[in-house]
DSSP file (Angstrom, degrees, kcal/mol; ACC not computed):
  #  RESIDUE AA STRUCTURE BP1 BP2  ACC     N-H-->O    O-->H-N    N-H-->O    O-->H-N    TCO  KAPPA ALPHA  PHI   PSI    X-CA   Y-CA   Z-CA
    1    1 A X              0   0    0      0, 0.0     2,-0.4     0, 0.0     0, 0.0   0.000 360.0 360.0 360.0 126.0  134.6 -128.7  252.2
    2    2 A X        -     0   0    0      1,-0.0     0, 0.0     0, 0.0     0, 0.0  -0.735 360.0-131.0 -53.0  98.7  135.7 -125.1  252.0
    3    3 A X        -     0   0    0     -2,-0.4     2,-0.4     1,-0.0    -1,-0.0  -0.289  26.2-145.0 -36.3 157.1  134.1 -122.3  254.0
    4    4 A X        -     0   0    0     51,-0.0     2,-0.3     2,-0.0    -1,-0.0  -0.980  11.9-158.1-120.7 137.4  133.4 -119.4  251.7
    5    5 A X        -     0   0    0     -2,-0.4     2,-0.3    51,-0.1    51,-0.1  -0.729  19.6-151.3-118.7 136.4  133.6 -115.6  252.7
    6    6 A X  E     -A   55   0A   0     49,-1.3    49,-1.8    -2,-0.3     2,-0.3  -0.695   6.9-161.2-110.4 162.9  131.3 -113.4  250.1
    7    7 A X  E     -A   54   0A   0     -2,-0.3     2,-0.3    47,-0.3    47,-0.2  -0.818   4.1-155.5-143.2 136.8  132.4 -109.7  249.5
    8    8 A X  E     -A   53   0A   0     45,-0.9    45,-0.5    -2,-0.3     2,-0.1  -0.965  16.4-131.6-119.8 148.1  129.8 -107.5  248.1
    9    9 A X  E     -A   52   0A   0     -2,-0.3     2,-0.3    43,-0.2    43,-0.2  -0.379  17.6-158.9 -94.9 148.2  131.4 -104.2  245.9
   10   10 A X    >   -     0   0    0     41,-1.4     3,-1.4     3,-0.3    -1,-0.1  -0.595  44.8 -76.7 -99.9-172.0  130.0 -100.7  246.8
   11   11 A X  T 3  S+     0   0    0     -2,-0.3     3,-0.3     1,-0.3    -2,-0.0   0.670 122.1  61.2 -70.6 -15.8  130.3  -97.9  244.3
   12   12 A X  T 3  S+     0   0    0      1,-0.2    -1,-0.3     2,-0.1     2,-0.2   0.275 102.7  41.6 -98.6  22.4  133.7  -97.2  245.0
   13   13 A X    <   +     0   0    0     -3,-1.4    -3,-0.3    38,-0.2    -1,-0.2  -0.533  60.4 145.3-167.7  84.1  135.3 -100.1  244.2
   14   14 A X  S    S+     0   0    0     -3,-0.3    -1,-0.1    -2,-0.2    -2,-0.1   0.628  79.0  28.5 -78.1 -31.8  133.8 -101.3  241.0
   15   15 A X  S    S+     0   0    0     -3,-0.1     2,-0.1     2,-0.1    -2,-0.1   0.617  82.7 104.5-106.2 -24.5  137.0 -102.8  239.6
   16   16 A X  S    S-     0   0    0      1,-0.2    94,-0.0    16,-0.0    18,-0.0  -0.651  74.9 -97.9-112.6 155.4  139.7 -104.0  241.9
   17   17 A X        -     0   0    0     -2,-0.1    15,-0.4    93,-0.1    -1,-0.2   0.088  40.2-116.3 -80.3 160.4  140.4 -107.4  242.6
   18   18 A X        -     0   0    0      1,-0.2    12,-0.1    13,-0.1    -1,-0.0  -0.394  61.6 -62.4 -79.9-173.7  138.7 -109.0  246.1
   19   19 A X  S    S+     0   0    0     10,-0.1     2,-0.3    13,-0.0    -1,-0.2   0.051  73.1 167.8 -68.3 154.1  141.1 -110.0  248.6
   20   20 A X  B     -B   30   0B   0     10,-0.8    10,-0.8    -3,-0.1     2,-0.1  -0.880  36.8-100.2-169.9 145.3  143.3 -112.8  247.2
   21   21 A X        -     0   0    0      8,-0.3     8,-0.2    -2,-0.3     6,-0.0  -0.314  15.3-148.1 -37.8 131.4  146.7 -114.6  248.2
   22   22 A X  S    S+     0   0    0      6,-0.5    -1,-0.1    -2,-0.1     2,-0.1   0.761  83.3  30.1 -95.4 -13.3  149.7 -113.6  246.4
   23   23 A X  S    S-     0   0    0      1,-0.1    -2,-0.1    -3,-0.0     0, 0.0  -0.424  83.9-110.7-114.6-159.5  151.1 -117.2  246.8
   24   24 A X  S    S+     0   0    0     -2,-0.1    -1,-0.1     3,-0.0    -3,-0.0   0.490 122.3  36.0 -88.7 -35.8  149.7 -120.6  246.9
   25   25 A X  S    S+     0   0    0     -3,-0.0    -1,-0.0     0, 0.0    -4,-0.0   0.499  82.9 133.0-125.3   4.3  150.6 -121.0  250.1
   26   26 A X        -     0   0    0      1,-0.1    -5,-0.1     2,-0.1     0, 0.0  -0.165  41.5-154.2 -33.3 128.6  150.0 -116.9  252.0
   27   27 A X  S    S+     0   0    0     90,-0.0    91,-0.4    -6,-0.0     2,-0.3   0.632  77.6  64.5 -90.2 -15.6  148.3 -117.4  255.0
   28   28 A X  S    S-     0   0    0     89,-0.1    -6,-0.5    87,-0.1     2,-0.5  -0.681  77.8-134.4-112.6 163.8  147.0 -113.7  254.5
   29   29 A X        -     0   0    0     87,-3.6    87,-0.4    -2,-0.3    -8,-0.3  -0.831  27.6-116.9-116.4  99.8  144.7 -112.4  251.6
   30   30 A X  B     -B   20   0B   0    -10,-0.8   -10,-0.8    -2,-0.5     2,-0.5   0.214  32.0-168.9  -4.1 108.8  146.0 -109.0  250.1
   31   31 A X  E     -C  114   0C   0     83,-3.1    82,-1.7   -12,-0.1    83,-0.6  -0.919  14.8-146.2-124.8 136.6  143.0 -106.3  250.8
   32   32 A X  E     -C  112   0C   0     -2,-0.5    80,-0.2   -15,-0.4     2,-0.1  -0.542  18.3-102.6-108.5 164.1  143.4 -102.2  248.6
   33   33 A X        -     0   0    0     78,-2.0    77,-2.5    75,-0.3    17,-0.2  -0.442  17.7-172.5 -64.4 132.9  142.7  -98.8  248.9
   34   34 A X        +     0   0    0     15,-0.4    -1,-0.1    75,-0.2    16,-0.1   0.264  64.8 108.6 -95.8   9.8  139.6  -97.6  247.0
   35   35 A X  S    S-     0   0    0     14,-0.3     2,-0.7    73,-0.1    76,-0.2  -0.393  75.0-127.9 -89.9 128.1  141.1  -94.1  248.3
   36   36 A X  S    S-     0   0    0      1,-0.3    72,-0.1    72,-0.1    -1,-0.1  -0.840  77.9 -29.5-102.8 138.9  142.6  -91.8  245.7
   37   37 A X  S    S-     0   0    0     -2,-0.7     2,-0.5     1,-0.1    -1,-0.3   0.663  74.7-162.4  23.5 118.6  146.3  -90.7  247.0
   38   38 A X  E     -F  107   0D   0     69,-2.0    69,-1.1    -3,-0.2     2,-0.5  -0.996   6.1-147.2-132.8 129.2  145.8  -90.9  250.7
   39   39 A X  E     -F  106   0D   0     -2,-0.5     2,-0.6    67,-0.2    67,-0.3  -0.855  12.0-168.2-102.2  83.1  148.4  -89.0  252.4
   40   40 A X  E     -F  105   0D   0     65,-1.3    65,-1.7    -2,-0.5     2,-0.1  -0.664  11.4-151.5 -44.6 101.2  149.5  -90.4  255.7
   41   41 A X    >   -     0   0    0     -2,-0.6     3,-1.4    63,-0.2    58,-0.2  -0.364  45.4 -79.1 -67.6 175.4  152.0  -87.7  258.1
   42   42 A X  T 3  S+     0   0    0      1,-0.3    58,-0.2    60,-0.2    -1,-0.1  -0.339 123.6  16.8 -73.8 142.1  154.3  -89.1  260.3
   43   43 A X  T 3  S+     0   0    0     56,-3.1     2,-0.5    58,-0.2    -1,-0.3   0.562  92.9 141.1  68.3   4.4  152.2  -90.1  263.6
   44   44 A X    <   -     0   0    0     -3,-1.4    55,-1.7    55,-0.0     2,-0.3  -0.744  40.0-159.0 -91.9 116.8  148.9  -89.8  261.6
   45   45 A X  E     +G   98   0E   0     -2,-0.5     2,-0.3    53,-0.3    53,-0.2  -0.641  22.7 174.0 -79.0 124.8  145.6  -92.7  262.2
   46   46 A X  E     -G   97   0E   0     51,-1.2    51,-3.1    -2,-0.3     2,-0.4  -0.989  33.2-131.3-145.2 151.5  143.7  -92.5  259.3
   47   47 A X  E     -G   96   0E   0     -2,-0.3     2,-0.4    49,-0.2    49,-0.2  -0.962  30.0-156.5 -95.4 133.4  140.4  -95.0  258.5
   48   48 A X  E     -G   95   0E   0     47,-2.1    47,-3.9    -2,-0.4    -2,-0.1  -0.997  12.1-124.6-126.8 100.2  141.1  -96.5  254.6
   49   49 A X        -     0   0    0     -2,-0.4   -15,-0.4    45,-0.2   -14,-0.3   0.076  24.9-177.6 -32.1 168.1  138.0  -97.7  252.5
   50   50 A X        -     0   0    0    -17,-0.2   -18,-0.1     2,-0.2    -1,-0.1  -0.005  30.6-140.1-138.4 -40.3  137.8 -101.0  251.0
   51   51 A X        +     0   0    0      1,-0.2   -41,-1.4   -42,-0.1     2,-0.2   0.813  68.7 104.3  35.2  37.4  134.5 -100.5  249.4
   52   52 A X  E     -A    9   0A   0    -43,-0.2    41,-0.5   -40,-0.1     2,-0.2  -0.664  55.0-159.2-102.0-179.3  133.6 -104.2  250.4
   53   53 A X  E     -A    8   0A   0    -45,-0.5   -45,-0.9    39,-0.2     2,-0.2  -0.700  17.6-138.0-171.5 121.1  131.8 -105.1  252.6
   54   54 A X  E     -A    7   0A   0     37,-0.4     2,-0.6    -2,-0.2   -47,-0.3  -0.262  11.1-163.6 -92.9 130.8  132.3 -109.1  253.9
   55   55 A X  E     -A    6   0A   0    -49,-1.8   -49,-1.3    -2,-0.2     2,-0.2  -0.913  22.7-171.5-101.5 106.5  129.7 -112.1  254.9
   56   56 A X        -     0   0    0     -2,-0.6     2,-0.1    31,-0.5   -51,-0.1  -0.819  32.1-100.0-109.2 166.2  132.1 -114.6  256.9
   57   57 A X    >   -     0   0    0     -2,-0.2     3,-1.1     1,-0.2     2,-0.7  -0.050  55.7 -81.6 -91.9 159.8  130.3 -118.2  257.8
   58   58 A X  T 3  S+     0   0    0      1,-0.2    -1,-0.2    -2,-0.1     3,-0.1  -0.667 112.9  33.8 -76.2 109.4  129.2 -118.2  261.2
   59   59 A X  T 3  S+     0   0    0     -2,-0.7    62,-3.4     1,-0.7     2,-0.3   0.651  96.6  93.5 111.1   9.1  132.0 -119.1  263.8
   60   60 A X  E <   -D  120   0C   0     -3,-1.1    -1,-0.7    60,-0.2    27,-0.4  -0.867  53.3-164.7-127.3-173.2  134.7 -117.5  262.3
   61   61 A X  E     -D  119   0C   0     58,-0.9    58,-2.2    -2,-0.3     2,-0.4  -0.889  19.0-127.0-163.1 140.4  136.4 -113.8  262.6
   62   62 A X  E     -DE 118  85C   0     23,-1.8    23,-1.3    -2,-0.4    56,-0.2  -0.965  12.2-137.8-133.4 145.5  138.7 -112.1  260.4
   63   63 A X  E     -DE 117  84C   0     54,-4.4    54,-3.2    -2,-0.4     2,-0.4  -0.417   1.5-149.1-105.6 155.6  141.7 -110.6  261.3
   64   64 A X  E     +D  116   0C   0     19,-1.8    18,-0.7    52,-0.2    19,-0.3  -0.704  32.7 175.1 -91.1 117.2  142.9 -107.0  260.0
   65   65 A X  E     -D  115   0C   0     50,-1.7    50,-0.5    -2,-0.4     2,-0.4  -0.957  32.5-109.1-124.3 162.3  147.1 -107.4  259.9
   66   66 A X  E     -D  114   0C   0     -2,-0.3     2,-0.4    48,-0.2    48,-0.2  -0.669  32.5-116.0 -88.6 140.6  149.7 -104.9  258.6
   67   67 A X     >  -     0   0    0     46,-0.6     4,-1.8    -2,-0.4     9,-0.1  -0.620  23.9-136.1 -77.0 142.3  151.4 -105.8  255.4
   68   68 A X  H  > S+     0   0    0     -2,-0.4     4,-3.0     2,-0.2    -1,-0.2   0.765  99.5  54.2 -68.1 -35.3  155.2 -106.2  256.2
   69   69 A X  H  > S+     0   0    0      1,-0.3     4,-1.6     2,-0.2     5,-0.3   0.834 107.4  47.7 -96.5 -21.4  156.6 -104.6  253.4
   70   70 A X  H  > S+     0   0    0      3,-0.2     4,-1.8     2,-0.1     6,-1.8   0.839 113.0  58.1 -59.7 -33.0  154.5 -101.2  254.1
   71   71 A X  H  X>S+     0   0    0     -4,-1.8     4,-2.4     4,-0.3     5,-0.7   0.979 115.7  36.4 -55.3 -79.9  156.0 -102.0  258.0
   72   72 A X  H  <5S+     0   0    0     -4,-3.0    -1,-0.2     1,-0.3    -2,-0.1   0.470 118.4  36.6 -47.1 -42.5  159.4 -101.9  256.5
   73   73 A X  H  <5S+     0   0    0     -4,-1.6    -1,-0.3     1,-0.1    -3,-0.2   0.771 135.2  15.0-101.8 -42.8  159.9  -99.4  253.8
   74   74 A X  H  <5S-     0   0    0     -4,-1.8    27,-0.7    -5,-0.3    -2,-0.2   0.309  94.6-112.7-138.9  12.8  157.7  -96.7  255.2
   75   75 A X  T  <5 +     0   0    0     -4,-2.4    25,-2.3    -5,-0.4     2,-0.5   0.876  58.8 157.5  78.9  35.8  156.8  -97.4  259.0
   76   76 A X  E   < +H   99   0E   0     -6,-1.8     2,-0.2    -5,-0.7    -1,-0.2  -0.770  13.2 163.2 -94.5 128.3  152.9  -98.0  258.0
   77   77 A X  E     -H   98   0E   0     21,-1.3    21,-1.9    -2,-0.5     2,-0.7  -0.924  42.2-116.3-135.0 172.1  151.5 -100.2  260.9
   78   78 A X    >   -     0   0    0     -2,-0.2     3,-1.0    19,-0.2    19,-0.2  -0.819  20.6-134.6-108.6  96.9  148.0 -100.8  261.8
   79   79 A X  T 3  S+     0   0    0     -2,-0.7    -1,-0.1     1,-0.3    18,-0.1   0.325  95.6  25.8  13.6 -55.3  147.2  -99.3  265.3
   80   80 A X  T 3  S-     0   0    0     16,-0.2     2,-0.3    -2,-0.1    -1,-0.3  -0.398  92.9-163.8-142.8  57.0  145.1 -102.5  266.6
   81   81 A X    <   +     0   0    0     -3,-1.0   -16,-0.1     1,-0.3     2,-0.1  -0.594  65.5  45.8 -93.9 155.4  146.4 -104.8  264.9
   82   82 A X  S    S-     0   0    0    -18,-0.7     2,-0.6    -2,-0.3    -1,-0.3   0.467  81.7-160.3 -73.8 138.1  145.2 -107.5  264.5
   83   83 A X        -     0   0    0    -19,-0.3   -19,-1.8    13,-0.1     2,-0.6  -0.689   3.2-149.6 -32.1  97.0  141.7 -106.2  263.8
   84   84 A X  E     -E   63   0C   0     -2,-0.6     2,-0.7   -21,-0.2   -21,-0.2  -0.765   9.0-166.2-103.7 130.1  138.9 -108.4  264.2
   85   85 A X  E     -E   62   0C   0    -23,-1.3   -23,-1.8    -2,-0.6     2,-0.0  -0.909  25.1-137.9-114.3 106.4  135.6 -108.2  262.2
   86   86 A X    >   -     0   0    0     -2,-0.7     3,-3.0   -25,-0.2   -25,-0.1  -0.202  19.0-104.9 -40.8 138.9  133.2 -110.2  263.7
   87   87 A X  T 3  S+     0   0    0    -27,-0.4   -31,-0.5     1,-0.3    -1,-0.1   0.519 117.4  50.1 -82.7  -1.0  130.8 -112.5  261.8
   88   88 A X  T 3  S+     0   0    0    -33,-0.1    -1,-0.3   -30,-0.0   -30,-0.0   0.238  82.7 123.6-105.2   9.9  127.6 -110.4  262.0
   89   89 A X    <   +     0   0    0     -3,-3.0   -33,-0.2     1,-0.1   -36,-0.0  -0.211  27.4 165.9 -64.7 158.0  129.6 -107.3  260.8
   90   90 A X        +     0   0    0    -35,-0.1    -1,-0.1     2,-0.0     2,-0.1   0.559  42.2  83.6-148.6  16.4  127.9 -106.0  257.8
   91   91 A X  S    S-     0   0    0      1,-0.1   -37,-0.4     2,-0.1     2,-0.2  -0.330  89.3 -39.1-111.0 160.7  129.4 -102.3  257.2
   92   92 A X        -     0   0    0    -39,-0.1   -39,-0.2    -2,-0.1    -1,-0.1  -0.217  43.5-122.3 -78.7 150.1  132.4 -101.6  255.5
   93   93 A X        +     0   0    0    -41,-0.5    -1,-0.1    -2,-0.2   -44,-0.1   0.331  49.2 168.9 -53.9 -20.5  135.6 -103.3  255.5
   94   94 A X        -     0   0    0      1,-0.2     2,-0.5   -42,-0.1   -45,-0.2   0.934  27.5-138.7  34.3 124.8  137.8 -100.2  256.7
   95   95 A X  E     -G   48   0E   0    -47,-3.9   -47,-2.1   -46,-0.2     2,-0.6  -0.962   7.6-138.9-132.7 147.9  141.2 -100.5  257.7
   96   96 A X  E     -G   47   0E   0     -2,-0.5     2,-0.4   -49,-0.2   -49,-0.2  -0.647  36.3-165.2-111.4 103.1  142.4  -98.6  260.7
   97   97 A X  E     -G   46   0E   0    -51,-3.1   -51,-1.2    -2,-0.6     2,-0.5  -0.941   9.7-154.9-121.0 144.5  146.5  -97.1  259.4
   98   98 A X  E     -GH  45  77E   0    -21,-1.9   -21,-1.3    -2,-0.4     2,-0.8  -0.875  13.5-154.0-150.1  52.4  149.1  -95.8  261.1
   99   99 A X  E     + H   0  76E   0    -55,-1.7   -56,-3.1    -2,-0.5   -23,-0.2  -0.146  33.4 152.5 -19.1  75.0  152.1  -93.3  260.0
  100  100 A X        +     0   0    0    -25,-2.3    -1,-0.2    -2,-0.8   -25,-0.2   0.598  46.7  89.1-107.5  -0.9  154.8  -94.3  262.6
  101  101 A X  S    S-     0   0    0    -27,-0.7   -58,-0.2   -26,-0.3     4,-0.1  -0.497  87.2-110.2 -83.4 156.0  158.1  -93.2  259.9
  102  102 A X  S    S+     0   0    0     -2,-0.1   -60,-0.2   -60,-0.1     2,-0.1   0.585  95.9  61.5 -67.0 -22.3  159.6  -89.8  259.8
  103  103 A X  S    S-     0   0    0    -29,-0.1     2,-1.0   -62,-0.1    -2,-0.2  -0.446  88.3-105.2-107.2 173.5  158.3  -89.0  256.4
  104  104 A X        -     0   0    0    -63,-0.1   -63,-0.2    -2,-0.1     2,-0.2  -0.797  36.7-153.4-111.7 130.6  154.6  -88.7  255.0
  105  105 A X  E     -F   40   0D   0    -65,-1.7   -65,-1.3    -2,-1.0     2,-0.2  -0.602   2.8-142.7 -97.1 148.1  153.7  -91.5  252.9
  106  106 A X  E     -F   39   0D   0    -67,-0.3     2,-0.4    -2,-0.2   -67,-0.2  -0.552  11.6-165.0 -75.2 151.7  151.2  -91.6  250.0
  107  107 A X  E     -F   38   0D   0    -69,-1.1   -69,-2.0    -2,-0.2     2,-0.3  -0.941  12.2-163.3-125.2 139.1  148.9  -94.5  249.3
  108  108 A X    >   -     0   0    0     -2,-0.4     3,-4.0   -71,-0.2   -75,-0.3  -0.751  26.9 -51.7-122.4 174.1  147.3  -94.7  246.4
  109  109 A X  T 3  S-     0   0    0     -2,-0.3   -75,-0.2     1,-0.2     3,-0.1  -0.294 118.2  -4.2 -51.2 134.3  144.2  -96.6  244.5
  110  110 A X  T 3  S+     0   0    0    -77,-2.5    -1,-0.2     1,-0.3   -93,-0.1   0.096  91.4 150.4  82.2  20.6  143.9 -100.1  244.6
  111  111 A X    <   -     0   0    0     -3,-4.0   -78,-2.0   -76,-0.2     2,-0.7  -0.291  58.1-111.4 -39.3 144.0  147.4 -100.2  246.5
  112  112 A X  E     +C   32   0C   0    -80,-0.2   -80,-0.2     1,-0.1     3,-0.1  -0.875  44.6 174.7 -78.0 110.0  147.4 -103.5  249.0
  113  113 A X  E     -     0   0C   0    -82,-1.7   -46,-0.6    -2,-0.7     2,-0.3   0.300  55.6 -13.0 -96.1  -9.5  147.2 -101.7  252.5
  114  114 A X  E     -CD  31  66C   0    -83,-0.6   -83,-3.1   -48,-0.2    -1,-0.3  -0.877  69.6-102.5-175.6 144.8  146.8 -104.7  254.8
  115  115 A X  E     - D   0  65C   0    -50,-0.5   -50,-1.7    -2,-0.3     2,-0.5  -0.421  14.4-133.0 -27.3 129.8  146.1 -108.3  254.9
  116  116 A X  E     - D   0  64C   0    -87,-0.4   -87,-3.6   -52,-0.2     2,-0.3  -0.945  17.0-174.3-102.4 134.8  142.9 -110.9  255.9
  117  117 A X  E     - D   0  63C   0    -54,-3.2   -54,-4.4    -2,-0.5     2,-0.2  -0.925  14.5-149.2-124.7 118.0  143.9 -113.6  257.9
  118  118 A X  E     + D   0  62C   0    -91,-0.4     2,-0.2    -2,-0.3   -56,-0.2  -0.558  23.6 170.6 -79.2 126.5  140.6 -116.2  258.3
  119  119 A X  E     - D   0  61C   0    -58,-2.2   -58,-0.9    -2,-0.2   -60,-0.0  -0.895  33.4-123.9-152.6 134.8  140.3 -118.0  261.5
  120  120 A X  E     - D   0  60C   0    -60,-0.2     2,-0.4    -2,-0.2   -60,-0.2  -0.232  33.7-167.1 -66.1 140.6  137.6 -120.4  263.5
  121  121 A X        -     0   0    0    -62,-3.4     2,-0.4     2,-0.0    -1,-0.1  -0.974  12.7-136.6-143.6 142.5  136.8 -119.1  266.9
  122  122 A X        -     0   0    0     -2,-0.4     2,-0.4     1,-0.1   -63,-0.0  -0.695   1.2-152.3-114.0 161.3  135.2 -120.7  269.6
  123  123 A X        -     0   0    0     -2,-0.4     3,-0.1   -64,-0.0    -1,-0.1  -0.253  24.2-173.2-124.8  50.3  132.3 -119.1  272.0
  124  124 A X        -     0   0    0     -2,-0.4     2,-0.2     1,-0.1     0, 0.0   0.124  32.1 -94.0 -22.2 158.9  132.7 -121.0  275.4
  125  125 A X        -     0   0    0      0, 0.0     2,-0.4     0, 0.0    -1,-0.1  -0.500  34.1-127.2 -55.7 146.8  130.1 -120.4  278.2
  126  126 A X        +     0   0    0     -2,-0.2     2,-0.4    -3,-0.1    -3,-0.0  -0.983  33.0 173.1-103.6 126.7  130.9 -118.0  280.6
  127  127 A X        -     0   0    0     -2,-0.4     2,-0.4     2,-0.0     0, 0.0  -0.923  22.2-148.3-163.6 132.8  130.7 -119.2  284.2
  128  128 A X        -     0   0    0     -2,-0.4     2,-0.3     0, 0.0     3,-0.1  -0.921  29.9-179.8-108.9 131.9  132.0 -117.1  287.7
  129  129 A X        -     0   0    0     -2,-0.4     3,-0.1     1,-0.1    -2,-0.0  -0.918  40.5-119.8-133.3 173.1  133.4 -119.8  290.8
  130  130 A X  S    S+     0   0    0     -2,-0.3     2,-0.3     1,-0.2    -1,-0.1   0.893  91.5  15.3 -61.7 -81.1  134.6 -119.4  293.9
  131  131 A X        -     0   0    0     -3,-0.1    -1,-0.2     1,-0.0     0, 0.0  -0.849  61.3-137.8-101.3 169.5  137.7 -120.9  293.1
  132  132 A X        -     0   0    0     -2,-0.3    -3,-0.0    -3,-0.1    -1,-0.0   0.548  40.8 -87.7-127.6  25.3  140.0 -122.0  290.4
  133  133 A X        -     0   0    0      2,-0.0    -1,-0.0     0, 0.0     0, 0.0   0.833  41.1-120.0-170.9 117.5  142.1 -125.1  290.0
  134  134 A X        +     0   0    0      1,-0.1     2,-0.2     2,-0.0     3,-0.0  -0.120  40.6 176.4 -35.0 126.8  146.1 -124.9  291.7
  135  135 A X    >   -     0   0    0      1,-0.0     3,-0.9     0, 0.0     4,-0.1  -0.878  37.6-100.5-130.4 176.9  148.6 -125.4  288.6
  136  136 A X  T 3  S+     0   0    0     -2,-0.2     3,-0.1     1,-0.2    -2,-0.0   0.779 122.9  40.9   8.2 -84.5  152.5 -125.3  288.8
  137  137 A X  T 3  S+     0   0    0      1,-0.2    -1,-0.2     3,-0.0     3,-0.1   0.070  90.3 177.8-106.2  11.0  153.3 -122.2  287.6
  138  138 A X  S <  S-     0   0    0     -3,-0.9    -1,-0.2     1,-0.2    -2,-0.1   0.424  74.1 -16.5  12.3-111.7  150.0 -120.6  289.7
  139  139 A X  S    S+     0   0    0     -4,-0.1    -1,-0.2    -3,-0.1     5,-0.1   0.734 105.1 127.8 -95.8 -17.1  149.8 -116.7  289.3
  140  140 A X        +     0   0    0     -3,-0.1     2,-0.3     4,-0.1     3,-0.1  -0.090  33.7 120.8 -23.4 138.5  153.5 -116.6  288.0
  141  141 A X    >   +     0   0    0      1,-0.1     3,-1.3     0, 0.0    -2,-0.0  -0.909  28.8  71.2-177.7-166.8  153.9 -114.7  284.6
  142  142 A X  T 3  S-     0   0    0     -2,-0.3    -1,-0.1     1,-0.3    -2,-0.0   0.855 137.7 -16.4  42.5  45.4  155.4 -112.1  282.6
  143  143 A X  T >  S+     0   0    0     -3,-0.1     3,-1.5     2,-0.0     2,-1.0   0.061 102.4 124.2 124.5 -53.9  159.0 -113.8  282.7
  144  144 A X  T <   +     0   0    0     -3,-1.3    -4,-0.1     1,-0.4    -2,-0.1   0.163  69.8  57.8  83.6 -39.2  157.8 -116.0  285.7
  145  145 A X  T 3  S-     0   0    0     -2,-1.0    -1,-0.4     1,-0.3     2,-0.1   0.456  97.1-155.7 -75.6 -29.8  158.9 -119.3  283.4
  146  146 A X    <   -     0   0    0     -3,-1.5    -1,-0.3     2,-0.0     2,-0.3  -0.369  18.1 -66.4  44.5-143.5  162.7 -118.0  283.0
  147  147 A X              0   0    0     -2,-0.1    -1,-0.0     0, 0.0     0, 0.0  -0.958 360.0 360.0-145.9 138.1  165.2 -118.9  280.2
  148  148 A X              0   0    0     -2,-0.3    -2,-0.0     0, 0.0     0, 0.0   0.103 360.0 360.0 -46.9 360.0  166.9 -121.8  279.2
């Protein structure tokens, strides 16, 4: 059985297609501007409608990613990516973009600005002790491992 994640439209985005896969096998789902010509300058944070607005199944999150090929060609990254929209969200999807190229790039309506990527998440108990269990590699890290 297939979870299913519901989109409802607002008023600005009467027409363009929900999120969808471009392959068979894209792990991310393709998500557009309802924004007419949005001008990103170089170094500029901008928030970008959707006009959706998502129901995910209880016990999963979905993550906000930057599309590669905006990465490439025009330095668009998304700030905190990934994004995670939590399953009790109910506002709209909004995606948080990022001018990091020397020029100022246009986006226009129903361009693909970012990616969904769907994932089960689990919600442990939280518990404080005294101590915690002696491994190996203890408090080592950041590099701590070496190289081969």
């Amino acid at each position: 059985m297939t979870d299913r994640v519901r989109f409802r439209r607002l008023p600005s985005n009467p027409d363009l297609p929900l999120p969808a896969r471009a392959t068979e096998h894209a792990a991310g789902y393709d998500i557009r501007s309802t924004e007419e010509d949005v001008t990103l300058e170089p170094g500029e944070i901008r928030l970008v409608s959707t006009g959706l607005v998502m129901e995910l199944p209880e016990g999963m999150e979905c993550q906000v990613r930057p599309r590669s090929g905006l990465a490439l060609k025009h330095g668009i990254t998304l700030p905190n990516s990934p994004g995670t929209i939590d399953p009790d969200y109910r506002g709209e999807l909004r995606v948080i973009m990022q001018n990091t190229g020397p020029d100022a790039v246009t986006l226009t309506r129903g361009e693909r600005i970012a990616q969904l990527v769907f994932a089960r998440f689990e919600a442990p108990e939280i518990g404080e002790v005294e101590e915690v269990t002696a491994t190996e590699r203890g408090a080592g890290g950041f590099g701590s491992t070496g190289t081969a």
